[in-house]
Backbone as CSV, one residue per row, in Angstrom:
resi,resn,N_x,N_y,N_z,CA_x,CA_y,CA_z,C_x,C_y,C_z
1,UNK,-96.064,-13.088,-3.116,-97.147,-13.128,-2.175,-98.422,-12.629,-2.846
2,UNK,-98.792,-11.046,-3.227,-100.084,-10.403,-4.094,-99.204,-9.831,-4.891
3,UNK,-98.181,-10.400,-5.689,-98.053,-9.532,-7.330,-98.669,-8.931,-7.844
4,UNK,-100.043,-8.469,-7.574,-101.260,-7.734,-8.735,-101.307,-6.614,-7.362
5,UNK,-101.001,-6.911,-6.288,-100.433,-5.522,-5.381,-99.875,-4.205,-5.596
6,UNK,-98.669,-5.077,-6.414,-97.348,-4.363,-6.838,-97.690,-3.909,-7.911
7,UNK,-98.603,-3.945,-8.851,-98.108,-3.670,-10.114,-97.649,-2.533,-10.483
8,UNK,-96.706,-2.298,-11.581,-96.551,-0.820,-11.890,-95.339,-1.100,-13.350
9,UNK,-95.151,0.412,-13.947,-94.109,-0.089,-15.132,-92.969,-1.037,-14.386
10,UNK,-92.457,-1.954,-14.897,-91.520,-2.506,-14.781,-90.034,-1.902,-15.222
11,UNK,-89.097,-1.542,-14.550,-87.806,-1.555,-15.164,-86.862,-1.968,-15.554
12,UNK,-87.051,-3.853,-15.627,-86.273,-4.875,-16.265,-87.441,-5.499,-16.566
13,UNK,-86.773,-6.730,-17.142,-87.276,-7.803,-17.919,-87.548,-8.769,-16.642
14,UNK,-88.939,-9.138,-16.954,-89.703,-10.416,-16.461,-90.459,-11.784,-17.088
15,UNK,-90.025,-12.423,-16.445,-89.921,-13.624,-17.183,-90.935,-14.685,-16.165
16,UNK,-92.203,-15.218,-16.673,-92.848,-15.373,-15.663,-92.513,-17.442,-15.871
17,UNK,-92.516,-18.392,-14.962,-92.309,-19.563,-14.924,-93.124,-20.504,-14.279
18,UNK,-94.288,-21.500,-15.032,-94.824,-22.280,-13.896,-94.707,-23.717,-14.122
19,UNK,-95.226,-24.878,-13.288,-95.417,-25.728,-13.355,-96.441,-26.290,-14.345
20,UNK,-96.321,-27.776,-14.831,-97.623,-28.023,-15.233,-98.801,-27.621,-14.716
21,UNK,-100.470,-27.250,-15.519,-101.805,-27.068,-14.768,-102.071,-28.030,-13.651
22,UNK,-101.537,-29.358,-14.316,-102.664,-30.626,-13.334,-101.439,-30.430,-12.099
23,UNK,-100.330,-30.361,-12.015,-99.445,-30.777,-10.620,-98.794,-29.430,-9.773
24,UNK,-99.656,-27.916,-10.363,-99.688,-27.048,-10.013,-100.824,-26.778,-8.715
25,UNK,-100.563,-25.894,-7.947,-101.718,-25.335,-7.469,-103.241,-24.827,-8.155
26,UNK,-104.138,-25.017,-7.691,-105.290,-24.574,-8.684,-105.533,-22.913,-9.247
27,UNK,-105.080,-22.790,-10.587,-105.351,-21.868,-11.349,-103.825,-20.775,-11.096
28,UNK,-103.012,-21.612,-10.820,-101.835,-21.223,-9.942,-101.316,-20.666,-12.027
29,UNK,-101.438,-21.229,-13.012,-101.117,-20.832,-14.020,-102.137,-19.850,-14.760
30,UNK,-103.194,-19.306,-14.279,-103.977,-18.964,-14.561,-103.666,-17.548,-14.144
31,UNK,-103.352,-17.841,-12.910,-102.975,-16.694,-12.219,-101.957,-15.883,-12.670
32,UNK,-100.749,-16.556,-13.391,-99.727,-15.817,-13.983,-99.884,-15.199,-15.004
33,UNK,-100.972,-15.668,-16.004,-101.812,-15.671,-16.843,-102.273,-13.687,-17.276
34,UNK,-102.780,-13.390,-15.493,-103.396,-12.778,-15.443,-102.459,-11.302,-15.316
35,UNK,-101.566,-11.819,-14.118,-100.753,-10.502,-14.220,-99.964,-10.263,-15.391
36,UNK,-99.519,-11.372,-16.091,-99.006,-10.980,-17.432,-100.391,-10.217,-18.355
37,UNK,-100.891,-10.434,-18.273,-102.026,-9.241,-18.613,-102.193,-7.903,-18.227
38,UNK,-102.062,-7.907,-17.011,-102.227,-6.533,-16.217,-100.865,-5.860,-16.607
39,UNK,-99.685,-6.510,-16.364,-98.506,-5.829,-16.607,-97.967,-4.625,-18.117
40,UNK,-98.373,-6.054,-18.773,-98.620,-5.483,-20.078,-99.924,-4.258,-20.929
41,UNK,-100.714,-4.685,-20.140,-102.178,-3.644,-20.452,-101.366,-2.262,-19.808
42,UNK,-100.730,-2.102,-18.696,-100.318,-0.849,-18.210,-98.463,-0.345,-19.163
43,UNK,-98.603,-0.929,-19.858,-97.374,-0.368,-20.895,-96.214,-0.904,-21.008
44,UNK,-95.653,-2.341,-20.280,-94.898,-3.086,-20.007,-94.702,-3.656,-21.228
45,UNK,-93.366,-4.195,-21.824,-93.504,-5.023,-23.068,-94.240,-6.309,-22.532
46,UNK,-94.009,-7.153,-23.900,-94.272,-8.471,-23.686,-93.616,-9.365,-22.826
47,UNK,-94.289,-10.199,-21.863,-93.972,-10.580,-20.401,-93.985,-12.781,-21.435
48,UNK,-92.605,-12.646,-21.304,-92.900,-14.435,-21.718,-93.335,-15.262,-20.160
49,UNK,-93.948,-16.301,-20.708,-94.542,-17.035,-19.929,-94.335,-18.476,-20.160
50,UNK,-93.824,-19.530,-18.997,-93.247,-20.871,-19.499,-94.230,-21.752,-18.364
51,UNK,-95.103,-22.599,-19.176,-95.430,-23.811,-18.752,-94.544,-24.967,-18.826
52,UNK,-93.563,-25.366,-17.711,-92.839,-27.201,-17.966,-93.973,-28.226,-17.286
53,UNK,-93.684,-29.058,-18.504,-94.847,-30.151,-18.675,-93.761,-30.978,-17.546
54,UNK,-94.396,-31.955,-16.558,-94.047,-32.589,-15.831,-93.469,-31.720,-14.520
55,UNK,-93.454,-30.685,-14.796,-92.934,-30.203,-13.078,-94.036,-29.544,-12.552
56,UNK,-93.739,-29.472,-11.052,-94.676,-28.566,-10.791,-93.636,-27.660,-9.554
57,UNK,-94.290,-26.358,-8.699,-94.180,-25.549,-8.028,-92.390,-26.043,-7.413
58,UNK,-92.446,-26.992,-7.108,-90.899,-27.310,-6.368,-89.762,-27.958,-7.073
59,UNK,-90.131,-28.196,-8.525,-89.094,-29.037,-9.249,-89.006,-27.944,-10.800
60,UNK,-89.627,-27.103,-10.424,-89.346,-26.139,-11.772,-88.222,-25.134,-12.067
61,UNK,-87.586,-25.193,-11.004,-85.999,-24.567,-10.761,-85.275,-24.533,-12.054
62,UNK,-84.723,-25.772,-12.110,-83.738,-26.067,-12.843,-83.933,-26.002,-14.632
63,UNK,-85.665,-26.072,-14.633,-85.674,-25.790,-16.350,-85.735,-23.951,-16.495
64,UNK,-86.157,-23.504,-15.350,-86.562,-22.351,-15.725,-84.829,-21.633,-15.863
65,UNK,-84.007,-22.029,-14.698,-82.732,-21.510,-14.579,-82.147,-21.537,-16.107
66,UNK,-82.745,-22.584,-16.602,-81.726,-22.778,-17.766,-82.083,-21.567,-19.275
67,UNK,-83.770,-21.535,-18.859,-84.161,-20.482,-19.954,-83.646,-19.161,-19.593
68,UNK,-83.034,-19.196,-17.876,-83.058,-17.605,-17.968,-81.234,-17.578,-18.355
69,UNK,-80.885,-18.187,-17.995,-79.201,-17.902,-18.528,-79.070,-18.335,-20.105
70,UNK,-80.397,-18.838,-20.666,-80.412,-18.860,-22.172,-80.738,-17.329,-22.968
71,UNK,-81.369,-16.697,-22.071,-82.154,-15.302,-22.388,-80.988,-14.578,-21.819
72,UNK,-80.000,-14.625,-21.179,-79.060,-13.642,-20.842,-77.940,-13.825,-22.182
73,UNK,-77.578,-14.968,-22.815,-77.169,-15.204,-23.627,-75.808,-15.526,-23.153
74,UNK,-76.111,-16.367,-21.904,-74.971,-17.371,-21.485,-75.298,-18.827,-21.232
């Protein structure tokens, strides 16, 4: 909903995921952009961030699912 609300150290790993720019909401990647900035400026490691080319907001499920059970190392 306001993620830049919440911010604070993190105690797991975050993994941020969006759609393409053009079939996204406007600045909707920009925006992730940003709290991965904020997160990290306040002492958080490095926050990865995934643009999939061709999806946007409702079809990005299934690539992102796959990076995160790739990053669990299953």
């Amino acid at each position: 909903m306001a993620p830049l609300g919440n911010i604070r150290k993190l105690g797991t790993r975050l993994i941020l995921f969006t759609g393409e720019r053009s079939k996204e909401m406007m600045a909707r990647f920009e925006e992730n952009l940003y709290l991965k900035s904020v997160l990290e400026g306040i002492g958080n490691g490095e926050i990865p961030i995934y643009e999939f080319e061709g999806k946007d907001h409702g079809t990005v499920l299934e690539p992102a699912f796959e990076l995160i059970l790739k990053d669990m190392g299953i």
